[in-house]
C-alpha positions as CSV (number, residue, x, y, z in Angstrom):
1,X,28.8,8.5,-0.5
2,X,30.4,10.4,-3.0
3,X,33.4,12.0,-1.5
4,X,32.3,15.8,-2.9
5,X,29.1,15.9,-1.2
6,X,30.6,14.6,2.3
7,X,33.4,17.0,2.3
8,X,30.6,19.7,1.5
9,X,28.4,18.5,4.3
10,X,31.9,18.6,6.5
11,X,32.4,21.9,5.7
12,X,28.8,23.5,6.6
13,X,29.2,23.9,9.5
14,X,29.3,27.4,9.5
15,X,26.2,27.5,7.4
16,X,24.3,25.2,9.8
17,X,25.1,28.0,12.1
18,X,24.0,30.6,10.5
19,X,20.8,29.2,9.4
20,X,19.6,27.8,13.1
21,X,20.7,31.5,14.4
22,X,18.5,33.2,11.6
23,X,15.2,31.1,11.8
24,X,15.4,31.2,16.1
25,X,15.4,35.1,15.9
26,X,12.3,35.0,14.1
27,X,9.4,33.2,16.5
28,X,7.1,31.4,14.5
29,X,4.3,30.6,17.5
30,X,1.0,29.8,16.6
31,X,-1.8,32.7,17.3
32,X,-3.7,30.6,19.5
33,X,-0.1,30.3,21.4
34,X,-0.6,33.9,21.7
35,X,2.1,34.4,18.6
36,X,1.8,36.1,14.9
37,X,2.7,32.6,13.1
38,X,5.6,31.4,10.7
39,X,5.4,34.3,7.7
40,X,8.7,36.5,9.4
41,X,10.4,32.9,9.3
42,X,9.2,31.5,5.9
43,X,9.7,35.0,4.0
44,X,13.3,34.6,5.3
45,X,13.9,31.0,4.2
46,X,12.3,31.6,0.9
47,X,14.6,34.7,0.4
48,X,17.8,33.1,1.6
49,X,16.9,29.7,-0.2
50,X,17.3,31.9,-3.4
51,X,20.7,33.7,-2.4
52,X,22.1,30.4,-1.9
53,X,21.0,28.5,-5.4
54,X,17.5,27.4,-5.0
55,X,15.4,28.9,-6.8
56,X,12.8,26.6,-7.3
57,X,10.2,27.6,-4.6
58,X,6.7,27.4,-4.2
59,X,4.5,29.0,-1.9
60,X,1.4,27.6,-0.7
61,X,0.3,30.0,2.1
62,X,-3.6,29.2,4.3
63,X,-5.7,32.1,5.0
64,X,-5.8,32.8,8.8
65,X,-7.3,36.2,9.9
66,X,-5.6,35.9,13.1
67,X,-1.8,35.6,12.0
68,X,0.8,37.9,10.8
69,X,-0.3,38.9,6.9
70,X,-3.8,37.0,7.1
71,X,-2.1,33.5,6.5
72,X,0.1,30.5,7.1
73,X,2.9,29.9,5.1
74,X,4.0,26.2,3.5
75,X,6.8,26.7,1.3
76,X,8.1,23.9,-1.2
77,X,11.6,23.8,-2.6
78,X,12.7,21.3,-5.5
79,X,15.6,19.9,-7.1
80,X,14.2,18.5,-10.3
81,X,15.6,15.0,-11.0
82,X,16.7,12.7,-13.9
83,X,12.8,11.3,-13.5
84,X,9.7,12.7,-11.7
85,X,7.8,9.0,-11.3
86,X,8.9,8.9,-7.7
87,X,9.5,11.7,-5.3
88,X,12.0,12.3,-1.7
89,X,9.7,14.5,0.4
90,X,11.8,15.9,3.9
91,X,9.3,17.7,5.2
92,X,10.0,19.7,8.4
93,X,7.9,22.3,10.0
94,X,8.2,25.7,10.7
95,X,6.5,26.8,13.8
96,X,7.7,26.4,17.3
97,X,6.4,26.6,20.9
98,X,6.7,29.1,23.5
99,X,9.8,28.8,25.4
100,X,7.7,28.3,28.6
101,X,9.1,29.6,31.9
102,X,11.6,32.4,31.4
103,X,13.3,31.6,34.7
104,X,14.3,27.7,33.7
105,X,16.3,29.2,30.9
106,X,19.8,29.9,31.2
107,X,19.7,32.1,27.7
108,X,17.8,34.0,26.0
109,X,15.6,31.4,23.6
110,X,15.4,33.5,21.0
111,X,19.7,34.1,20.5
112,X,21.6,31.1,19.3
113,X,24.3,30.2,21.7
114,X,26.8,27.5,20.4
115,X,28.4,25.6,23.1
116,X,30.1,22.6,23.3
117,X,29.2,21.1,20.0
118,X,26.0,22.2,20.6
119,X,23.3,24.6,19.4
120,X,21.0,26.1,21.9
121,X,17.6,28.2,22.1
122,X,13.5,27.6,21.6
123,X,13.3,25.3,18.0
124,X,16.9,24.3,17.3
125,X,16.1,20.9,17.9
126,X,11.9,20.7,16.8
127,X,12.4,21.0,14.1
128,X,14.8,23.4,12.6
129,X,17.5,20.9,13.0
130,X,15.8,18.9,10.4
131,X,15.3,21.6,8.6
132,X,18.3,23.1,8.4
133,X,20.0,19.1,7.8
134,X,17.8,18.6,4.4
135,X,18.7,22.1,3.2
136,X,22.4,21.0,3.9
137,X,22.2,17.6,1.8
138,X,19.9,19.8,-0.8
139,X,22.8,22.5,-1.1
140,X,24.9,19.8,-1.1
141,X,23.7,18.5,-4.6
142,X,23.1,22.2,-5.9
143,X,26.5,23.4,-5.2
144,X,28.4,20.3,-7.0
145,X,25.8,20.9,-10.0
146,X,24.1,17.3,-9.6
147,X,20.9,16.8,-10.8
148,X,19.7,13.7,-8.4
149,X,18.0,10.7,-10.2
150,X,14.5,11.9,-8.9
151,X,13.0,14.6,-8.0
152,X,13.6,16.2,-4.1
153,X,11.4,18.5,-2.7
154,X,11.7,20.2,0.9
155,X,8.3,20.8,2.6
156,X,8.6,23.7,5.0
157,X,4.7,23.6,6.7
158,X,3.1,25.6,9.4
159,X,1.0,24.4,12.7
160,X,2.6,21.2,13.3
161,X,2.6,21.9,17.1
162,X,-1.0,22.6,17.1
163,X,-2.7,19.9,15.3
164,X,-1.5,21.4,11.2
165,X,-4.9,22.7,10.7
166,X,-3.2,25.1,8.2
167,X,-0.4,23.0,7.6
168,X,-0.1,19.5,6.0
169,X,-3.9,19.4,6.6
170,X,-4.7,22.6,4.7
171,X,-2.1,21.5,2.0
172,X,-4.0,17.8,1.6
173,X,-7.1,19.5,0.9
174,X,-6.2,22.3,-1.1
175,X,-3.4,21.2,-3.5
176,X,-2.6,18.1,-5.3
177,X,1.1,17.9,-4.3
178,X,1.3,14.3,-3.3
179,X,0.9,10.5,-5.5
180,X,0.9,7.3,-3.5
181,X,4.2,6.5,-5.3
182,X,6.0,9.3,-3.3
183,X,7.8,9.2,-0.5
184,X,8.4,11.4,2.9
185,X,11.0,11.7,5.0
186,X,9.6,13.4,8.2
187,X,13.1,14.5,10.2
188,X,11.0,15.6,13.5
189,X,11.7,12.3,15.7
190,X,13.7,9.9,16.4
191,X,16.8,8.6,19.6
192,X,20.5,9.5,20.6
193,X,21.4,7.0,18.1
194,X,19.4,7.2,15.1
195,X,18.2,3.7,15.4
196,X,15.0,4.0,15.3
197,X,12.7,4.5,12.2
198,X,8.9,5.2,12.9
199,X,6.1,3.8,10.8
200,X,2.9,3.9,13.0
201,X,0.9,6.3,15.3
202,X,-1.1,5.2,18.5
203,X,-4.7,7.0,17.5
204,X,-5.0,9.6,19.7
205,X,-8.2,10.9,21.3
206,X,-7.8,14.2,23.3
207,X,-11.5,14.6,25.6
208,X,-13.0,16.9,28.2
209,X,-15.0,16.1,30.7
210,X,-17.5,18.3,32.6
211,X,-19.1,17.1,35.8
212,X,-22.5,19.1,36.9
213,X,-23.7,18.2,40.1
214,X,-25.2,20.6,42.8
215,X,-23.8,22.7,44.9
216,X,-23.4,22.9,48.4
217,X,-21.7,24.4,51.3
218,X,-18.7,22.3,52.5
219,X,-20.2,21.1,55.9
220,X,-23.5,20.0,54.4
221,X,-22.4,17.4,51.3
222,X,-26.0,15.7,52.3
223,X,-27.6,18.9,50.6
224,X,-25.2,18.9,47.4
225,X,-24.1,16.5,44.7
226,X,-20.5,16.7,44.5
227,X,-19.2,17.2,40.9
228,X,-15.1,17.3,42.1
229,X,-15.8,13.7,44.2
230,X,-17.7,12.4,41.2
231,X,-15.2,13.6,38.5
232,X,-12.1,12.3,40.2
233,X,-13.7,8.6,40.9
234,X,-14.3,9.2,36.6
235,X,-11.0,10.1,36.3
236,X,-9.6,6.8,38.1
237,X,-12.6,4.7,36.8
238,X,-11.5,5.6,33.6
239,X,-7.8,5.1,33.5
240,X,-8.0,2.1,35.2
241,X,-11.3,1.0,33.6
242,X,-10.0,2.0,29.9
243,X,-6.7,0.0,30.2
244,X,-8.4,-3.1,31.3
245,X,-10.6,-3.3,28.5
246,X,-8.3,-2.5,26.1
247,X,-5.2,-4.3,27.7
248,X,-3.4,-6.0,24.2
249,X,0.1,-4.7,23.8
250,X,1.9,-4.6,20.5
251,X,5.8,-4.8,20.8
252,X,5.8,-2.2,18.0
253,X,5.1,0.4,20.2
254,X,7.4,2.6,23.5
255,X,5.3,1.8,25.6
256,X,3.9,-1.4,24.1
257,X,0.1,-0.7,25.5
258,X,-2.6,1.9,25.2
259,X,-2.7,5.0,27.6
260,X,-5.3,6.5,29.4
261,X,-4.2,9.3,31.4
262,X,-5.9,12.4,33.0
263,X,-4.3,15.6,32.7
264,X,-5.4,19.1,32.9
265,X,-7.6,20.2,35.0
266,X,-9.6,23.2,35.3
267,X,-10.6,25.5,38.3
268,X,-13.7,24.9,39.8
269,X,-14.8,26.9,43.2
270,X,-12.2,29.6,44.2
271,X,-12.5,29.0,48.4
272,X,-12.0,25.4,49.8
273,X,-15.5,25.1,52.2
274,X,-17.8,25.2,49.0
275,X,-18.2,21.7,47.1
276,X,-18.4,22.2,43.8
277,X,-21.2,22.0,41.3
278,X,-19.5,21.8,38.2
279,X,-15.7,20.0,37.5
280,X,-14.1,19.7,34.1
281,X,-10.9,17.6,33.6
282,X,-9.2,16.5,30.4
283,X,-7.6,13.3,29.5
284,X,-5.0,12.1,26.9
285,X,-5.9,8.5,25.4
286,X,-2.7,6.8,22.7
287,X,-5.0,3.5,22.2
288,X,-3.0,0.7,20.2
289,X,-4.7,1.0,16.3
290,X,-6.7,-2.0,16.5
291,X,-9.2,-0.4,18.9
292,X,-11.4,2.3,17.7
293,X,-11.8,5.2,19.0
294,X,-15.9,4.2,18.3
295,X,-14.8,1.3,20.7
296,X,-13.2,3.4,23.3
297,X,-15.9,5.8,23.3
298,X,-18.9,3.3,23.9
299,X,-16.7,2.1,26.7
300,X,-16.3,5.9,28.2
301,X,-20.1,6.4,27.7
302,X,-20.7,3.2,29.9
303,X,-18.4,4.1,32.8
304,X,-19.8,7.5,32.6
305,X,-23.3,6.2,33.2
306,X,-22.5,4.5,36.4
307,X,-20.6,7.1,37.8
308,X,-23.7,9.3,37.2
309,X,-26.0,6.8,38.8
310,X,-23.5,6.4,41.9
311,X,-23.3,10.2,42.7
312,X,-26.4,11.5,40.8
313,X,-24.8,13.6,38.7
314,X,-24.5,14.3,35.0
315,X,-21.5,14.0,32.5
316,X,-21.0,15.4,29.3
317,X,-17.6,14.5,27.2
318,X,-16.3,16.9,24.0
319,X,-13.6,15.0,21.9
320,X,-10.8,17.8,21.8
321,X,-8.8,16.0,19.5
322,X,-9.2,12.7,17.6
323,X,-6.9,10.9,15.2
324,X,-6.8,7.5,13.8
325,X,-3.3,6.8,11.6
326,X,-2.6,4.1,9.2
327,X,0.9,2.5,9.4
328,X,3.7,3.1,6.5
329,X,4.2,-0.8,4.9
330,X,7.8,-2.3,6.9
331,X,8.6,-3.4,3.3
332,X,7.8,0.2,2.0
333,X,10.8,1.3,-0.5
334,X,11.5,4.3,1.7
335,X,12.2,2.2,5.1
336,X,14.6,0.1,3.2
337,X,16.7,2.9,1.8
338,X,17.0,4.8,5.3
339,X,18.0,1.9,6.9
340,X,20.8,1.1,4.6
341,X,21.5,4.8,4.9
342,X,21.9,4.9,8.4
343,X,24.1,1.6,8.6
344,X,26.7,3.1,6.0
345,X,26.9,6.8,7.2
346,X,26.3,5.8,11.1
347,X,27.1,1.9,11.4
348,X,23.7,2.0,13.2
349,X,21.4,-0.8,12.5
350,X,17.8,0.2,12.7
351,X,14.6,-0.9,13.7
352,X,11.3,-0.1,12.7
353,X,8.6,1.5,15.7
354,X,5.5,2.8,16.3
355,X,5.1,5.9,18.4
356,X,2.3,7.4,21.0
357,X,3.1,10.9,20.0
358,X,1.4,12.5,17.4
359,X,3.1,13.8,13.7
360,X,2.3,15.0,10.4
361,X,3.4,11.4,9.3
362,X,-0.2,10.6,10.3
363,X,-2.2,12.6,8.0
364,X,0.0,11.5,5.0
365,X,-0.5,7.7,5.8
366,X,-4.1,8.2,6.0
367,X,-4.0,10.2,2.5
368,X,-2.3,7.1,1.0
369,X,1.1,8.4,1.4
370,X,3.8,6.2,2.9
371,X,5.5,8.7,5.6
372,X,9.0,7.7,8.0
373,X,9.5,9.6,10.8
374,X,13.2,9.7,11.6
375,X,16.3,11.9,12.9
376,X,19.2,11.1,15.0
377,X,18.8,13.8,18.4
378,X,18.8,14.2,21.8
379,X,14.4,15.0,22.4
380,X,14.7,18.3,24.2
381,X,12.4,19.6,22.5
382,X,9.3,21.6,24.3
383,X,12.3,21.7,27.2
384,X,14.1,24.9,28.7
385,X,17.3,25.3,27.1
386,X,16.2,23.4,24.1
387,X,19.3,22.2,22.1
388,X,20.5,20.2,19.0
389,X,23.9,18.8,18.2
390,X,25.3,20.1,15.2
391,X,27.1,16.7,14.8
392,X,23.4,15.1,14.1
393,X,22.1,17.8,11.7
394,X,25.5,17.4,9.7
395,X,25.1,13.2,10.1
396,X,21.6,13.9,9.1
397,X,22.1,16.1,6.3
398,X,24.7,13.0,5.0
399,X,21.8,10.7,5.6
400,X,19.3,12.9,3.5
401,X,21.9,13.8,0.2
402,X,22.4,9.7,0.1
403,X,18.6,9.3,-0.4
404,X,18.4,12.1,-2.5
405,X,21.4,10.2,-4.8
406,X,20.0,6.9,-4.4
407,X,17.7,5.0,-7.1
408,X,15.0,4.0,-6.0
């Protein structure tokens, strides 16, 4: 790597800092979190973006009556480059989650505390230490005056943690930002290590379930139909059921099979000698991608049937959530260039995975866009006392400015 932009990256620290302090005073949490959304946290970027050289920013902000200003914010910086054939995305996202219980955190989440090498409070980690790494490497290239061989953009996008309805969703319907011959960096996953580069996505299906039976008082189940018995032999029907019918495994994939687990539940009778006529339970499915989620579904409706016929009661089932993903190529240009990134600046050698968890990678591989997932951290994100190392976002900002400089 050339030795100005290292010793730049070496010396941000301070600037890392500052920027992870900045965006965790201003909570970007989704309305239906109970929040106001990202616009205090992307008018704040955008404006300090510009104090620091870039200047080149774009805003492409979805209407949402319910958050702060009547929208969500997506912001796009560039670096123009020598050629604009081929694009470097690093797209991070804006928003965060609630901090959770109050009592499990030894700080307030919202105040920055450094600490041992470490960063700490609610989104330092998901995903501000991506974002603050590729406006590192960026600032890197704008500081020395280097225009990079193509053009870089940074993607800053709303509602990742709640399914990017008014993020990369909103953006892939509404503007014409992306060609097939681009490609994105997504810094919002990854291991301790930085070995691991993800190209694939389990589809996900997210479903309720409501059980109506009939009901009855608790010493007289002969007069009722019991929708709480009935839904938790569904429940175990189905998890077992589901993962022997769809039992191939794919070595690809932590863990290398398809999931079927139940999950929330909701409250059904408020004293315990009623049985219950109603019972609604949700379950999370992560099925390998060669089963359909039209496969899994006829299989649900057919376990559903005889649980109705053994307890003669009825089942209805809402899809919450559904999401089938296309996998990034292994031989796709961007895979190849991280990995010899990550063996010269880390030593590391990487491998390439598939992941049950869900990411914006997944709506860009199903547009035609070939999308990595890929950071070095620690995963405590969603966690009390969230943190990120500020070795990995200054390892990961040197990862970033060598695939902005690289030809490709």
């Amino acid at each position: 790597m050339d030795h100005a932009i290292s010793a730049f990256i070496d010396g941000s620290l301070p600037l890392a800092v500052e920027l992870e302090t900045e965006l965790t005073k201003r909570p970007a949490i989704a309305p239906v979190s109970g929040g106001e959304g990202e616009l205090d946290k992307a008018d704040f970027l955008e404006a300090w973006l510009r104090t620091q050289g870039i200047r080149a920013l774009e805003r492409h902000d979805a209407p949402d009556p319910r958050a702060k200003g009547g929208r969500r914010p997506n912001l796009v910086a560039t670096l123009p480059g020598k050629q604009d054939r081929r694009r470097l995305w690093i797209m991070s996202h804006l928003d965060v989650v609630p901090p959770g219980e109050a009592a499990l955190w030894k700080s307030d989440p919202w105040t920055v505390v450094q600490k041992e090498g470490r960063l700490i409070g609610r989104g330092v980690e998901d995903n501000q230490q991506g974002l603050t790494a590729s406006v590192i490497a960026a600032l890197a290239l704008v500081k020395q005056g280097i225009r990079p061989p193509h053009t870089v953009k940074l993607l800053f996008v709303a509602d990742e943690e709640m399914g990017s309805e008014y993020g990369i969703q909103w953006l892939l319907k509404n503007r014409n930002l992306f060609t097939p011959e681009d490609m994105v960096l997504i810094p919002d996953g990854g291991d301790s290590r930085g070995a691991t580069i993800e190209i694939a996505e389990k589809n996900l299906l997210w479903i309720r379930f409501t059980t109506t039976g009939l009901q009855a008082h608790g010493s007289r189940p002969d007069q009722g139909a019991n929708a709480h018995l009935a839904a938790a032999d569904l429940a175990l029907s189905l998890h077992t059921g589901l993962s022997q019918r769809f039992a191939q495994r794919d070595a690809l994939f932590e863990p290398d099979y398809s999931t079927f687990q139940p999950t929330k539940q909701e409250a059904n009778v408020p004293n315990i000698n009623t049985i219950p006529g109603e019972d609604v339970f949700y379950m999370d499915m992560r099925i390998l991608p060669q089963y359909s989620i039209k496969t899994v579904l006829e299989e649900i409706r057919r376990i559903s049937a005889r649980i109705e016929a053994k307890y003669q009661v009825s089942i209805a089932y809402t899809p919450v959530q559904t999401m089938e993903s296309q996998p990034t190529r292994p031989d796709a240009p961007l895979v190849g260039l991280l990995s010899q990134a990550v063996k010269e600046l880390y030593q590391v050698d990487t491998r390439i995975i598939g992941v049950g968890g869900g990411t914006v990678g997944a709506h860009l591989r199903n547009a035609g866009i070939p999308a990595v997932v890929w950071s070095r951290m620690d995963n405590t994100a969603h966690q009390p006392n969230e943190y990120t190392v500020l070795a990995h976002i200054l390892g990961d900002a040197k990862v970033m400015a060598w695939l902005m400089l690289s030809e490709c």
